[in-house]
C-alpha positions in Angstrom: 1.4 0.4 15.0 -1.2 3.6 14.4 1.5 4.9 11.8 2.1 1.5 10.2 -1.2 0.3 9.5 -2.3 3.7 8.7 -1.9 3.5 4.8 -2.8 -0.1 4.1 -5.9 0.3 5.7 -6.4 3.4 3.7 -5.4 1.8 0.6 -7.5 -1.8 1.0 -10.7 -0.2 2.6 -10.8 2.6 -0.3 -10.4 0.2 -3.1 -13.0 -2.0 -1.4 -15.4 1.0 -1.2 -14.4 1.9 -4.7 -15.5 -1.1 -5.9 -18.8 -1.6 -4.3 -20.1 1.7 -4.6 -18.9 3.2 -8.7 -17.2 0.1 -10.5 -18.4 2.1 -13.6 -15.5 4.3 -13.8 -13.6 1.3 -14.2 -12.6 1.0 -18.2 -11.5 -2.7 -17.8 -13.1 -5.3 -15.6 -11.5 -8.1 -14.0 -7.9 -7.9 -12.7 -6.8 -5.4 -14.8 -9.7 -3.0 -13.0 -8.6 -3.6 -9.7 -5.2 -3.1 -10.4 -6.2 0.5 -11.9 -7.7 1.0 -8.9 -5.5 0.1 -6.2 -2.8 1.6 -7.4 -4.6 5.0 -7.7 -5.5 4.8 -4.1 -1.5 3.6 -3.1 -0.5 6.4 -5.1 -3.3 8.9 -4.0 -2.6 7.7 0.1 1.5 7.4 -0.3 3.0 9.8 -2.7 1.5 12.2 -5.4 -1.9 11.1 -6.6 -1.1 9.7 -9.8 -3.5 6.6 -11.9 -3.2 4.4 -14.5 -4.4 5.9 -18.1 -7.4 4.3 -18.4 -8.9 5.2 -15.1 -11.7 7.7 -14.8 -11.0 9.5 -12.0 -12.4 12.8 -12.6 -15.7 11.8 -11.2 -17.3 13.2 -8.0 -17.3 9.8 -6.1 -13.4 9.1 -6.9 -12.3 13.1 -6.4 -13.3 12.5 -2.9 -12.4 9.2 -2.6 -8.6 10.2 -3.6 -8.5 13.1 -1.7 -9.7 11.5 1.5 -7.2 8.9 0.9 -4.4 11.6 0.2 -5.2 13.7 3.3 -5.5 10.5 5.8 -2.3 9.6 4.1 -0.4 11.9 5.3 -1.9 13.0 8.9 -2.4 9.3 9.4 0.9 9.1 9.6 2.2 12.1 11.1 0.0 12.4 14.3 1.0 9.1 15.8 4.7 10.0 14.6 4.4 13.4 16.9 2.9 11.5 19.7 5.4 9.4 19.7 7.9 12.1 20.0 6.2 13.9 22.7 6.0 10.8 24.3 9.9 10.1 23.7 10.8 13.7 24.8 9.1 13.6 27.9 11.0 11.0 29.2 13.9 10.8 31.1 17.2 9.3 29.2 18.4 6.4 30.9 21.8 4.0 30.8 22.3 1.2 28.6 22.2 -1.9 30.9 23.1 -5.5 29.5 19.2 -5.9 28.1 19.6 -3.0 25.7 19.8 -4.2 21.8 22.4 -1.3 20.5 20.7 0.4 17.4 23.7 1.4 15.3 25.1 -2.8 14.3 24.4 -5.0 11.8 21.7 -7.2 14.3 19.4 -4.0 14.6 19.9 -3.1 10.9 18.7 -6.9 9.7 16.1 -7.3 11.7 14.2 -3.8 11.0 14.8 -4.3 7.4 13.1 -7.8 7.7 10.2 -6.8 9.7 9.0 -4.0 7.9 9.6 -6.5 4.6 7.8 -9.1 6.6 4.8 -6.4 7.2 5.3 -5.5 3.8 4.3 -8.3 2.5 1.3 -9.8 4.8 0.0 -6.7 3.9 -0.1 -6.1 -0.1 0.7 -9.1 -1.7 -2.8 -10.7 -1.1 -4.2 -7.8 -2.9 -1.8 -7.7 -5.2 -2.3 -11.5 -5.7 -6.2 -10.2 -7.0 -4.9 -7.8 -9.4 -1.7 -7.6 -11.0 -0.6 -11.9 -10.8 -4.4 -12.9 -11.4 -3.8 -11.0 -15.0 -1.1 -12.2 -16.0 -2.4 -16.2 -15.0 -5.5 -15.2 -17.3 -3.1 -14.6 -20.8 -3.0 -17.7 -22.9 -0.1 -19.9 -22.9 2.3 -19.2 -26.1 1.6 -22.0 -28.8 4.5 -23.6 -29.6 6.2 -23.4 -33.0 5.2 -26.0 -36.2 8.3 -28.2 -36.5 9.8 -28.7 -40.1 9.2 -32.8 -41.0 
């Protein structure tokens, strides 16, 4: 659970700090804003640190910010994934008995893919609900054509 809640809560608490303490290095306000910034702190805890173009990063607040949220990222993860191998080397290997749920068919498979899209979801698509579909609802509806008479 320590490894899986790891980057969400690095992610959701970092854009909320983000946006209480320097909304100014925010170019666009609104949805659009959010979305700058929450994808430069998925980006920043989960993979290489990179932001939407109109983000000002390069401020002190936002340096540190990131590379907090890079550096939990990644130990956040990995510590609980080595205590969980100490703790899985340590013990003794014991038989299959008529309770065990084999881990190489298609029942195992199905249902790990659906729980971590399960997770997945609960976790990000509120925020993204803020950000990226809260934009597009604000664009105005197309006007429709003038018929010829």
């Amino acid at each position: 659970c320590l490894a899986l809640l790891c980057s969400p809560v690095i992610v959701l608490s970092g854009a909320a700090l983000g946006l209480v303490l320097s909304p100014e290095s925010l170019q666009e306000t609104g949805p659009h804003g959010f979305s700058e910034l929450l994808y430069a702190l998925s980006s920043a805890a989960n993979n290489n640190g990179s932001a939407f173009g109109g983000f000002n990063a390069n401020t002190p607040f936002y340096n540190l910010l990131l590379a907090a949220a890079m550096l939990l990222g990644r130990f956040g993860v990995i510590l609980p994934v080595l205590m969980i191998a100490g703790s899985m080397a340590a013990k003794p290997a014991q038989e299959a008995g008529p309770g065990t749920l084999p881990t190489y068919g298609w029942l195992f498979a199905s249902m790990l893919l659906g729980t971590l899209l399960l997770f997945g979801a609960l976790t990000f698509i509120p925020a993204l609900t803020l950000g990226p579909v809260a934009e597009q609802l604000t664009f105005p509806l197309p006007q429709a054509l003038p018929t010829a008479q």
